[in-house]
mmCIF file as Biopython writes it, N, C-alpha, C and O atoms, coordinates in Angstrom:
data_model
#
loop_
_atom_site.group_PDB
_atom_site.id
_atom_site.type_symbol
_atom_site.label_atom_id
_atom_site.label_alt_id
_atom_site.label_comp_id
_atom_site.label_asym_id
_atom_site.label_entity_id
_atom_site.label_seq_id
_atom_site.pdbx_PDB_ins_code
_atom_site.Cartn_x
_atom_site.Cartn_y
_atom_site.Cartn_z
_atom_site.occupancy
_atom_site.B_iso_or_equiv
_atom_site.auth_seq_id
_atom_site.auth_asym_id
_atom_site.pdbx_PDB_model_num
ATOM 1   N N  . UNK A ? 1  ? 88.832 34.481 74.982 1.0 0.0 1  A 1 
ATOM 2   C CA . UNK A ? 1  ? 88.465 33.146 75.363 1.0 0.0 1  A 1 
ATOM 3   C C  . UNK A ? 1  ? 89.242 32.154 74.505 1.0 0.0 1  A 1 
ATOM 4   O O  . UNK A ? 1  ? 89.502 32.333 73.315 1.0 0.0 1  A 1 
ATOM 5   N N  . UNK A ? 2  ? 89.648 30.902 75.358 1.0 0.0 2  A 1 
ATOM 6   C CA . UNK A ? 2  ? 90.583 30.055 74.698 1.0 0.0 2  A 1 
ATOM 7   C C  . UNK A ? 2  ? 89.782 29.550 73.299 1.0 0.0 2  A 1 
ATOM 8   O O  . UNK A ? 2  ? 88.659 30.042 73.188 1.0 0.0 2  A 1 
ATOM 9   N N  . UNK A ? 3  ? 90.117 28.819 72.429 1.0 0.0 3  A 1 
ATOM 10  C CA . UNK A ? 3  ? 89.426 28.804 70.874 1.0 0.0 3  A 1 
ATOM 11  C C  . UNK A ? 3  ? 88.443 27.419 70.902 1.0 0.0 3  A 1 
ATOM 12  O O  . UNK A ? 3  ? 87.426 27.083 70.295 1.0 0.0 3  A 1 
ATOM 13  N N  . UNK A ? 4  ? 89.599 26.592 72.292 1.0 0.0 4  A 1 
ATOM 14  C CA . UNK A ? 4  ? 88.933 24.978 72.163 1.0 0.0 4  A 1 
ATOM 15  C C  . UNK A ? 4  ? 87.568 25.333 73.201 1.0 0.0 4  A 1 
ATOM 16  O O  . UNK A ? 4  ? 86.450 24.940 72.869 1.0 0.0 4  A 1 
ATOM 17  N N  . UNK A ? 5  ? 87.761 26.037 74.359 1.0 0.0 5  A 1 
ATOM 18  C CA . UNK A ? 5  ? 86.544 26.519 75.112 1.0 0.0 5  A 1 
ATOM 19  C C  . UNK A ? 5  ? 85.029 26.939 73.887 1.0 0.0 5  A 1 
ATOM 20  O O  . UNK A ? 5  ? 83.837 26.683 74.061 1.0 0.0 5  A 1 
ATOM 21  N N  . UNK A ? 6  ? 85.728 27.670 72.663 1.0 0.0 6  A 1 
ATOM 22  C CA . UNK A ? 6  ? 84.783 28.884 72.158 1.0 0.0 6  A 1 
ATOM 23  C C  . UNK A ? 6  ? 84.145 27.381 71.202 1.0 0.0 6  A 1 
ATOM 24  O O  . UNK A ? 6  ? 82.934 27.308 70.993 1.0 0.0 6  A 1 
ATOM 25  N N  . UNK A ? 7  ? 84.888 26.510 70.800 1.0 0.0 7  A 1 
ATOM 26  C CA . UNK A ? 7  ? 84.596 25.573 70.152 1.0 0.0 7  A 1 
ATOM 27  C C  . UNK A ? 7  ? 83.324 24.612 70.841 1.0 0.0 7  A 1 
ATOM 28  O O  . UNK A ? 7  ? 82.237 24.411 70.300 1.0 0.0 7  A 1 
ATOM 29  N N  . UNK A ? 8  ? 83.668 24.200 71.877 1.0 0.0 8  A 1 
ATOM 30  C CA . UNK A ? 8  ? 83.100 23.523 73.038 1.0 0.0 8  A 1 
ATOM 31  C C  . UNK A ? 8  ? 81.362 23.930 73.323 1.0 0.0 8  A 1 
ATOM 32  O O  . UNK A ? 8  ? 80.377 23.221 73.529 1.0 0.0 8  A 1 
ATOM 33  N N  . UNK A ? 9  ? 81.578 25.546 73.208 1.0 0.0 9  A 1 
ATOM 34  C CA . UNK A ? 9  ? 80.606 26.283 73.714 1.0 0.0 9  A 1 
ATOM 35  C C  . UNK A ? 9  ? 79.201 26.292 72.535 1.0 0.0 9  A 1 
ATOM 36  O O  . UNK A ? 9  ? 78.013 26.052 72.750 1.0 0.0 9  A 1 
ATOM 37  N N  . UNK A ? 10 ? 79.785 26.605 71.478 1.0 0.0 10 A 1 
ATOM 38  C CA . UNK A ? 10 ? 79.282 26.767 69.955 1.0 0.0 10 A 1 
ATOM 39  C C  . UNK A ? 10 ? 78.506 24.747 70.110 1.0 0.0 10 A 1 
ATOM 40  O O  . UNK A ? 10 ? 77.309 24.460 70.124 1.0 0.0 10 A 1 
ATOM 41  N N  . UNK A ? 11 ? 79.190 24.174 70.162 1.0 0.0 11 A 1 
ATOM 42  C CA . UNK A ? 11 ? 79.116 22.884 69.927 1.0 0.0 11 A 1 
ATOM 43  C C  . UNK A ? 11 ? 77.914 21.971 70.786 1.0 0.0 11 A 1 
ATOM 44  O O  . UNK A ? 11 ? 77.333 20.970 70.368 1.0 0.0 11 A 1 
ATOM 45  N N  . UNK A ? 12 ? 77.757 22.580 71.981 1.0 0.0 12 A 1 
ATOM 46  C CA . UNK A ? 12 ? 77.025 22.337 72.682 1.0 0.0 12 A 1 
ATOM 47  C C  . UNK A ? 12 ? 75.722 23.313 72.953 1.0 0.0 12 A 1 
ATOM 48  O O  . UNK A ? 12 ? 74.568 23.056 73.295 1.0 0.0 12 A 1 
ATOM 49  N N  . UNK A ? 13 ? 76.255 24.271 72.718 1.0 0.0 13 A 1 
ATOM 50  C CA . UNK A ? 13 ? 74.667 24.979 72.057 1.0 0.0 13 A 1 
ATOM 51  C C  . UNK A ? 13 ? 73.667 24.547 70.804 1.0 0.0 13 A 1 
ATOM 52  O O  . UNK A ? 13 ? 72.449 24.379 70.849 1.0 0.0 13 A 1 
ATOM 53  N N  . UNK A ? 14 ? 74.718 24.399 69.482 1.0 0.0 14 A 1 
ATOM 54  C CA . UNK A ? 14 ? 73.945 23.589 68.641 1.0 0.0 14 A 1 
ATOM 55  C C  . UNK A ? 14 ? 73.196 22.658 69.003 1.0 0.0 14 A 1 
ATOM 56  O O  . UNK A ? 14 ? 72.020 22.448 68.707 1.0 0.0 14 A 1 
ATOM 57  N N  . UNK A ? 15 ? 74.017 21.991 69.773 1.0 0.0 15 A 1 
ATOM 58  C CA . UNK A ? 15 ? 73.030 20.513 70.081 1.0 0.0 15 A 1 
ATOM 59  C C  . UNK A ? 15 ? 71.499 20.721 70.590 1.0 0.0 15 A 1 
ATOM 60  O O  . UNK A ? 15 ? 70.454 20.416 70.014 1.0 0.0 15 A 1 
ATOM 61  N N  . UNK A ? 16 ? 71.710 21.360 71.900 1.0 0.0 16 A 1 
ATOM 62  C CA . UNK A ? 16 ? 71.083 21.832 72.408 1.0 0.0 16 A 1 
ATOM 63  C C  . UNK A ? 16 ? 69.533 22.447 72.171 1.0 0.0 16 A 1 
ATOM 64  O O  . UNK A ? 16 ? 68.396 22.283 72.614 1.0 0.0 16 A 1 
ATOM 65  N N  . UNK A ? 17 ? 70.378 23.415 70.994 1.0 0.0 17 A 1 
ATOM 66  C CA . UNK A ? 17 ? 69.117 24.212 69.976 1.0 0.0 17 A 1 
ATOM 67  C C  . UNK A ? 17 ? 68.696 23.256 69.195 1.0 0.0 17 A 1 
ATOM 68  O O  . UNK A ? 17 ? 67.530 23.541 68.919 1.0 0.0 17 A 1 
ATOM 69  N N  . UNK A ? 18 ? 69.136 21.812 68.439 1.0 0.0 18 A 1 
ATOM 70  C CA . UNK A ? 18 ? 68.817 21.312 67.585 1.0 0.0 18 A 1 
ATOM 71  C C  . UNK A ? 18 ? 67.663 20.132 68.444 1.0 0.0 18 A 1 
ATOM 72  O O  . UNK A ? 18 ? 66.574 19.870 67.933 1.0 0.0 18 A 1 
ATOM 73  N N  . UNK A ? 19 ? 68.003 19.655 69.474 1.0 0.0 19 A 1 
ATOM 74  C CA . UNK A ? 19 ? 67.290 18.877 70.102 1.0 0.0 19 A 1 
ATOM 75  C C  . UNK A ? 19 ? 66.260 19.648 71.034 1.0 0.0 19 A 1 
ATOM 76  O O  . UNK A ? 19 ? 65.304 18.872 71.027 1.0 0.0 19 A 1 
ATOM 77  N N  . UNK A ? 20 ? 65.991 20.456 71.630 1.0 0.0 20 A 1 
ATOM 78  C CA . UNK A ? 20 ? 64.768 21.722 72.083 1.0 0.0 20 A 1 
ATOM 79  C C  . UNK A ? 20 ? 64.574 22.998 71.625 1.0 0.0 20 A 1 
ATOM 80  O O  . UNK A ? 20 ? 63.883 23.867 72.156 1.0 0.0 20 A 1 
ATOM 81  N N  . UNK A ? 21 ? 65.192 23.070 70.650 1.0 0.0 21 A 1 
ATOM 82  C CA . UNK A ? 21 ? 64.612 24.315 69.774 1.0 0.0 21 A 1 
ATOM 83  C C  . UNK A ? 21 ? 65.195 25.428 70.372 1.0 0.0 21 A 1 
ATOM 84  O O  . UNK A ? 21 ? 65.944 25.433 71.349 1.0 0.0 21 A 1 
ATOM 85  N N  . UNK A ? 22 ? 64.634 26.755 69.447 1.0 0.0 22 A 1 
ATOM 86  C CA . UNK A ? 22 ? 65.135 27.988 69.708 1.0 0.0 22 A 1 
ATOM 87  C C  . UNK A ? 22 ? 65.432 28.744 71.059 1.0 0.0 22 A 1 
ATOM 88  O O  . UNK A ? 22 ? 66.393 29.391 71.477 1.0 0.0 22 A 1 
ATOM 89  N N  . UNK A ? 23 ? 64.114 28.363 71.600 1.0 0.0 23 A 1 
ATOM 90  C CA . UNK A ? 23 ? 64.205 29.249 72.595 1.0 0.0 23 A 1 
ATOM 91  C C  . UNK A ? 23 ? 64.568 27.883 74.083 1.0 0.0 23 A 1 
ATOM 92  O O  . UNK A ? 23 ? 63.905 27.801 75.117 1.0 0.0 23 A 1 
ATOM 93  N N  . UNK A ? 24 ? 65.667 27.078 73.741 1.0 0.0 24 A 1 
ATOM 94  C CA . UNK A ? 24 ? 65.905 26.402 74.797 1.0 0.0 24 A 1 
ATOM 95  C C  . UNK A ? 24 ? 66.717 27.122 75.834 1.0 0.0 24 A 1 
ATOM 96  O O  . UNK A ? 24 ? 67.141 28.079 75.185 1.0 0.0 24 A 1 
ATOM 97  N N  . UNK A ? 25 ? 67.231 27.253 77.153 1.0 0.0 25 A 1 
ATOM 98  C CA . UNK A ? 25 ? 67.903 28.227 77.866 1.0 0.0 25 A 1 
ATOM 99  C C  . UNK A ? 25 ? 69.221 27.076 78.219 1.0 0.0 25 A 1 
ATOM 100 O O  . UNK A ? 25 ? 69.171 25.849 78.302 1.0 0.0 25 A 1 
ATOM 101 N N  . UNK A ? 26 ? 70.319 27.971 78.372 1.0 0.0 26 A 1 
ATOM 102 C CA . UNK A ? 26 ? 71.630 27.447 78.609 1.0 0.0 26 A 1 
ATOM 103 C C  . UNK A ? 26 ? 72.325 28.194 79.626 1.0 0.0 26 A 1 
ATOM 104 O O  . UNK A ? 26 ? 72.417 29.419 79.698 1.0 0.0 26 A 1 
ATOM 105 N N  . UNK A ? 27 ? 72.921 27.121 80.593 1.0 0.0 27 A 1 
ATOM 106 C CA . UNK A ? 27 ? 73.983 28.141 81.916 1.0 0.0 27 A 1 
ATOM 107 C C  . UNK A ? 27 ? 75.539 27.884 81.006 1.0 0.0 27 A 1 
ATOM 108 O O  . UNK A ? 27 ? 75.787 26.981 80.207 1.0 0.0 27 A 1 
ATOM 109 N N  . UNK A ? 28 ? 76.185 28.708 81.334 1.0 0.0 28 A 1 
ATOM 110 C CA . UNK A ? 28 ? 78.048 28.201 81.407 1.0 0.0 28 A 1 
ATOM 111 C C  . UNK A ? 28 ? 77.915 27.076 81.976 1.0 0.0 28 A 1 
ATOM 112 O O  . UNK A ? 28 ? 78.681 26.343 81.351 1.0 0.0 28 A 1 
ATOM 113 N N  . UNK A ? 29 ? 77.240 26.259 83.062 1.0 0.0 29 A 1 
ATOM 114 C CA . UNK A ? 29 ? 77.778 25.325 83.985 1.0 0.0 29 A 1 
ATOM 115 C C  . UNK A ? 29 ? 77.821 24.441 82.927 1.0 0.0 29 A 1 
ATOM 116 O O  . UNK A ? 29 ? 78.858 23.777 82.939 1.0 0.0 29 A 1 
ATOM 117 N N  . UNK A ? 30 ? 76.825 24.108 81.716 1.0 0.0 30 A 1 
ATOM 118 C CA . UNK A ? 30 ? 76.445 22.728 80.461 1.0 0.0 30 A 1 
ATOM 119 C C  . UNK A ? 30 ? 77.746 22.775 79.916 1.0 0.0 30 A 1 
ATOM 120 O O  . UNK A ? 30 ? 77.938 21.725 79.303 1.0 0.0 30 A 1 
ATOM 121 N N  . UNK A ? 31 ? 78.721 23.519 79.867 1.0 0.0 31 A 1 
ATOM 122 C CA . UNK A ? 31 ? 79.764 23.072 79.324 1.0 0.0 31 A 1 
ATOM 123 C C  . UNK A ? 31 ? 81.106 22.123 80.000 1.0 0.0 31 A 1 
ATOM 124 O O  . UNK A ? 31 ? 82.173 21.672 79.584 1.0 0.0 31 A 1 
ATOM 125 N N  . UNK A ? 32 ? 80.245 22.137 81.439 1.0 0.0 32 A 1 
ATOM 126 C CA . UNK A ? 32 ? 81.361 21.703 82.368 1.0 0.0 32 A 1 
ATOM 127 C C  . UNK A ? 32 ? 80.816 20.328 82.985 1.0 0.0 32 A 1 
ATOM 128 O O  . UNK A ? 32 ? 79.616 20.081 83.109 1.0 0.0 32 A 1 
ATOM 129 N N  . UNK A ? 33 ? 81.732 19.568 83.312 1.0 0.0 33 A 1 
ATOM 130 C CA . UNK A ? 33 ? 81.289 17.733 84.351 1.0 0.0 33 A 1 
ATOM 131 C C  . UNK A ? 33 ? 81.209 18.845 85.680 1.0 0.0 33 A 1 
ATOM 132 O O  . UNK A ? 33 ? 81.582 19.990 85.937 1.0 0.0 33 A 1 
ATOM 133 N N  . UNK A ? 34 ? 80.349 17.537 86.445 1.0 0.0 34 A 1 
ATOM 134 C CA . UNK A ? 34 ? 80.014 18.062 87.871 1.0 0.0 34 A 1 
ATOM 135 C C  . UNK A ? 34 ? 80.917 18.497 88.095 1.0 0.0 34 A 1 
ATOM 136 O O  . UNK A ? 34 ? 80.858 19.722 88.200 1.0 0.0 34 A 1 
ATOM 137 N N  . UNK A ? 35 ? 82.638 17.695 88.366 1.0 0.0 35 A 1 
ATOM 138 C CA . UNK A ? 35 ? 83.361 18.108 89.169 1.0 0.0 35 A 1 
ATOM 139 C C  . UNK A ? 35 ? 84.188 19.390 88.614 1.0 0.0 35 A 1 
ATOM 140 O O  . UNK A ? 35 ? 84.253 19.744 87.436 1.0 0.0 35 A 1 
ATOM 141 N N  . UNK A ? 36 ? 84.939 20.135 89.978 1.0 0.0 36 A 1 
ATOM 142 C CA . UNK A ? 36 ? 85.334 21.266 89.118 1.0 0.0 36 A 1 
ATOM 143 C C  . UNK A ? 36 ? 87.117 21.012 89.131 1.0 0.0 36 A 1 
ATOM 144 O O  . UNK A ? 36 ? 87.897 21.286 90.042 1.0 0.0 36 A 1 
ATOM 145 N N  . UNK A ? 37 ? 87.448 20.325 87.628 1.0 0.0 37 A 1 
ATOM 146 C CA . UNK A ? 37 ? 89.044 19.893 87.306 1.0 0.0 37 A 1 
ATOM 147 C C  . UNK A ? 37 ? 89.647 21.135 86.759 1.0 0.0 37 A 1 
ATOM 148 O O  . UNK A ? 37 ? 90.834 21.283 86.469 1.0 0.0 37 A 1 
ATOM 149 N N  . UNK A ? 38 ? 88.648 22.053 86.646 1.0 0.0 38 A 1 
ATOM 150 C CA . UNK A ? 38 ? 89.646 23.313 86.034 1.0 0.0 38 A 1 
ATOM 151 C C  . UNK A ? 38 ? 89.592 24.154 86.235 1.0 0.0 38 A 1 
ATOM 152 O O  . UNK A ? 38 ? 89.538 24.813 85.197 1.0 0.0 38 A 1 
ATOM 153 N N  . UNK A ? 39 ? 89.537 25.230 87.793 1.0 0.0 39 A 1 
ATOM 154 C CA . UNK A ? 39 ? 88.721 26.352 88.020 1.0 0.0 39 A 1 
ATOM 155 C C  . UNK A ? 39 ? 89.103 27.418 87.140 1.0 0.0 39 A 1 
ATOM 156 O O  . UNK A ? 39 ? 88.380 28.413 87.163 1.0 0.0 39 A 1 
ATOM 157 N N  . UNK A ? 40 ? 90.058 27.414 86.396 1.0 0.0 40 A 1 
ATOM 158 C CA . UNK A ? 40 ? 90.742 28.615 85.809 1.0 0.0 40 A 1 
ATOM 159 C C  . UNK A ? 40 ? 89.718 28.649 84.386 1.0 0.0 40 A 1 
ATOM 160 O O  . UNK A ? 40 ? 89.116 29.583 83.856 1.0 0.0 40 A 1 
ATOM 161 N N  . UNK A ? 41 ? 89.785 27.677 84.158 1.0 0.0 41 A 1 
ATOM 162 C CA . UNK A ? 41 ? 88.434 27.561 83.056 1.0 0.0 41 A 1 
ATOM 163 C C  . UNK A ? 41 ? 87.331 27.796 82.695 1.0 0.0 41 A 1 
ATOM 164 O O  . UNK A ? 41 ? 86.846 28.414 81.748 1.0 0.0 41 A 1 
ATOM 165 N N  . UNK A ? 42 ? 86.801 27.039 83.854 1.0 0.0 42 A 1 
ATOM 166 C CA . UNK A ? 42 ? 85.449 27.503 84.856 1.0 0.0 42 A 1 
ATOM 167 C C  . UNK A ? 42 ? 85.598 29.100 84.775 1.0 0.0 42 A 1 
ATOM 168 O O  . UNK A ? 42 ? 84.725 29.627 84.086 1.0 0.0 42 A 1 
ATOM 169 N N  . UNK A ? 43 ? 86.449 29.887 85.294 1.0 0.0 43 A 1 
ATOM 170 C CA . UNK A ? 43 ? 85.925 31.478 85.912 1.0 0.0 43 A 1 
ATOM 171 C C  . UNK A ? 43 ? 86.413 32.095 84.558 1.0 0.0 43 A 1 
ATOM 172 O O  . UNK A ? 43 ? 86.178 33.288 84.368 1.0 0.0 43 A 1 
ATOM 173 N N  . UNK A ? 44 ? 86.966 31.490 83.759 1.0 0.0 44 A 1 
ATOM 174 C CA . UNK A ? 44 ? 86.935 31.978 82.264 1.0 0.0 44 A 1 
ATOM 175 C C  . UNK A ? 44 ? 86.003 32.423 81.390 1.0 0.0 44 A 1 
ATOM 176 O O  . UNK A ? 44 ? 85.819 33.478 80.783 1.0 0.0 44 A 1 
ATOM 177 N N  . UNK A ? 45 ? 85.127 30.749 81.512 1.0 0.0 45 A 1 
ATOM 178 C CA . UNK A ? 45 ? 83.498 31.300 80.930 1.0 0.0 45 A 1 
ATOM 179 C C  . UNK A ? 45 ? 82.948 31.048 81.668 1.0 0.0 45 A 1 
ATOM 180 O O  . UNK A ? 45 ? 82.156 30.107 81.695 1.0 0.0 45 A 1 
ATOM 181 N N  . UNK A ? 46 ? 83.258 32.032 82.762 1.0 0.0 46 A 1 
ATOM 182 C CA . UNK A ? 46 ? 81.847 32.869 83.932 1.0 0.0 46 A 1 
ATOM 183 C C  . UNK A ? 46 ? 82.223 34.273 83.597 1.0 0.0 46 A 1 
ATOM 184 O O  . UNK A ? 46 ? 81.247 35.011 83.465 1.0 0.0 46 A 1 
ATOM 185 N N  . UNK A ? 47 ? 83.241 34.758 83.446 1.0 0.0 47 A 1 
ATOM 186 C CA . UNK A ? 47 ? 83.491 36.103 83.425 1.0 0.0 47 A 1 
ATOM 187 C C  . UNK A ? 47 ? 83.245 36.682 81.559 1.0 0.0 47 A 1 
ATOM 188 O O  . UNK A ? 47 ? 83.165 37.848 81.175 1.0 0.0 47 A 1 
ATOM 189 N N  . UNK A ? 48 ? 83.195 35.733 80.923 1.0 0.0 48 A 1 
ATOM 190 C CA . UNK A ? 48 ? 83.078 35.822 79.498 1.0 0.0 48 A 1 
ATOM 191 C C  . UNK A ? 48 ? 81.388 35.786 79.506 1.0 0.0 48 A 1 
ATOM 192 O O  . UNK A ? 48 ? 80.687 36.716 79.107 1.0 0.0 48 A 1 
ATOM 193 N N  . UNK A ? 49 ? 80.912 34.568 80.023 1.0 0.0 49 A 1 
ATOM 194 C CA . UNK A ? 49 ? 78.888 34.664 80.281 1.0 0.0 49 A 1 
ATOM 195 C C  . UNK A ? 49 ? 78.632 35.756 80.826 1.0 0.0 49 A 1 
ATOM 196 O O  . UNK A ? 49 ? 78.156 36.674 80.158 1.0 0.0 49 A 1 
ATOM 197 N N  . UNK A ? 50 ? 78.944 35.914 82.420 1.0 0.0 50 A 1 
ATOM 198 C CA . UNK A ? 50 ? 78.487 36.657 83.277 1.0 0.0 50 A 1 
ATOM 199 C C  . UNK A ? 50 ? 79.000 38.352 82.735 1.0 0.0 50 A 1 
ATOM 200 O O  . UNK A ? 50 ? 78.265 39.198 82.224 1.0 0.0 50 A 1 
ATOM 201 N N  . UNK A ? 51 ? 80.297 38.458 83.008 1.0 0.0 51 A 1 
ATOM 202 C CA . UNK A ? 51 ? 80.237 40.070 82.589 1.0 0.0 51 A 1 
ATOM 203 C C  . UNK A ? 51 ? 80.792 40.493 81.413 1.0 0.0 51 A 1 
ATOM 204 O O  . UNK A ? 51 ? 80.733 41.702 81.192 1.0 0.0 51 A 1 
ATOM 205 N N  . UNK A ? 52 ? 81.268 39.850 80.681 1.0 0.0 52 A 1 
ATOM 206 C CA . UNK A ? 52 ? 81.457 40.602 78.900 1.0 0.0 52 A 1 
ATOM 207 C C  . UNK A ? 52 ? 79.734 40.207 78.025 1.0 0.0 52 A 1 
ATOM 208 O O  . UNK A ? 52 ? 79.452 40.778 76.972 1.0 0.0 52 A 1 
ATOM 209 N N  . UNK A ? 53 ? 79.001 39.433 78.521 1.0 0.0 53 A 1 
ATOM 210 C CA . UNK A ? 53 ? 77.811 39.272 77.771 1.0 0.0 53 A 1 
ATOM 211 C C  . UNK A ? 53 ? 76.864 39.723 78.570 1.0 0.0 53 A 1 
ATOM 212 O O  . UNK A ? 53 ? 76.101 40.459 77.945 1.0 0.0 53 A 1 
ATOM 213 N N  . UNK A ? 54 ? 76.530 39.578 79.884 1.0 0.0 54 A 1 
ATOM 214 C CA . UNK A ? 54 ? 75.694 39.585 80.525 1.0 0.0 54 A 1 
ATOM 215 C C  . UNK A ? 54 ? 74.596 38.510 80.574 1.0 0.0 54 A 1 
ATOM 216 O O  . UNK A ? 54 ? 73.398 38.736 80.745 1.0 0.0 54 A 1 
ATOM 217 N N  . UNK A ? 55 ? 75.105 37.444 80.419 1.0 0.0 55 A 1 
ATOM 218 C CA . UNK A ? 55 ? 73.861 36.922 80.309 1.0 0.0 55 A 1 
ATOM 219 C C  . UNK A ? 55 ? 73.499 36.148 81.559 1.0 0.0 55 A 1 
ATOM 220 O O  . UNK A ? 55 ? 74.416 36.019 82.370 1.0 0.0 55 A 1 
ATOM 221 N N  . UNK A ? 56 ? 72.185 35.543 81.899 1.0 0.0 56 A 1 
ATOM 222 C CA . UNK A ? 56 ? 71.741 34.605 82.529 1.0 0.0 56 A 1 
ATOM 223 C C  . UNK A ? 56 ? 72.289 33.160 82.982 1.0 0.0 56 A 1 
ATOM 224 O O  . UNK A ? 56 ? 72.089 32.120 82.355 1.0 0.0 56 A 1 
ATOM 225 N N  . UNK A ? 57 ? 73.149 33.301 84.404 1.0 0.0 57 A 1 
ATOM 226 C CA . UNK A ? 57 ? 74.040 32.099 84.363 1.0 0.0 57 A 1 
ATOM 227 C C  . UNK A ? 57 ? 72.783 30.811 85.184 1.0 0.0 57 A 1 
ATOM 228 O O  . UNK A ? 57 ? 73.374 29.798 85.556 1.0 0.0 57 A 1 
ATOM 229 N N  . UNK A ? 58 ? 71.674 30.800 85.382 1.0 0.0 58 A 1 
ATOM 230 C CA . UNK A ? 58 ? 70.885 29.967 85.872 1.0 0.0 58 A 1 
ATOM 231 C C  . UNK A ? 58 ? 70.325 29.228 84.845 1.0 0.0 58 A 1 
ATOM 232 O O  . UNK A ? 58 ? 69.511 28.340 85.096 1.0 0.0 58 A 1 
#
């Protein structure tokens, strides 16, 4: 995964956790604007969420 994505990701989880706490839930989509300007990006961290982690993309 690109480093500024991994940065992005980290960055917005903190927040996240810091403003609703531990057990707040997060999709890949919170890292992205409505529109989709980067699909290559986008299916970057979907395939990094979805199948190297498994996690919950809802």
């Amino acid at each position: 995964m690109r480093s500024a994505l991994r940065s992005k990701i980290v960055e917005i989880c903190n927040k996240k956790i810091a403003s609703k706490g531990d057990s707040v839930g997060v999709s890949f989509y919170a890292f992205f604007a409505n529109k989709n300007v980067d699909p290559e990006l986008l299916m970057e961290a979907a395939t990094w969420w979805i199948q190297t982690h498994e996690l919950d993309q809802n």
